[in-house]
C-alpha positions, 0 to 999 in steps of 0.5 A: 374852779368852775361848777355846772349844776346838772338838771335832768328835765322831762316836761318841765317848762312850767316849773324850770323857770323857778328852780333856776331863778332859786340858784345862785349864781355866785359861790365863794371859792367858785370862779364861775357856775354854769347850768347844765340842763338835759331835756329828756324827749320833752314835748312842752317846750321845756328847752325855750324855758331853759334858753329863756332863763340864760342856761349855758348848756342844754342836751336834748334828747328826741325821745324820752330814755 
């Protein structure tokens, strides 16, 4: 069974790095995490934060929805 944790993100390059070091990365009963970042038009570079912290998947809209 894998989990992707959802995070919904708009400007949030100063804070992301701190929610995904607080996720775990293992869960009994789970045979794999992965996260699922959606940067919503961020302008501060919020995607580099995630591609930094090793997230697996990142959405990227141009503009803020």
């Amino acid at each position: 069974m894998k989990l992707i944790i959802q995070i919904p993100c708009y400007n949030e390059a100063a804070s992301l790095p701190e929610t995904l070091v607080a996720l775990p990365r293992q869960i009994d009963g789970i045979d794999s995490i992965e996260i699922l970042i959606i940067d919503d038009g961020s302008d501060d570079n919020t995607s580099g934060a995630a591609r930094r912290f090793g997230v697996d998947h990142i959405v990227r809209h141009r503009t803020n929805r």
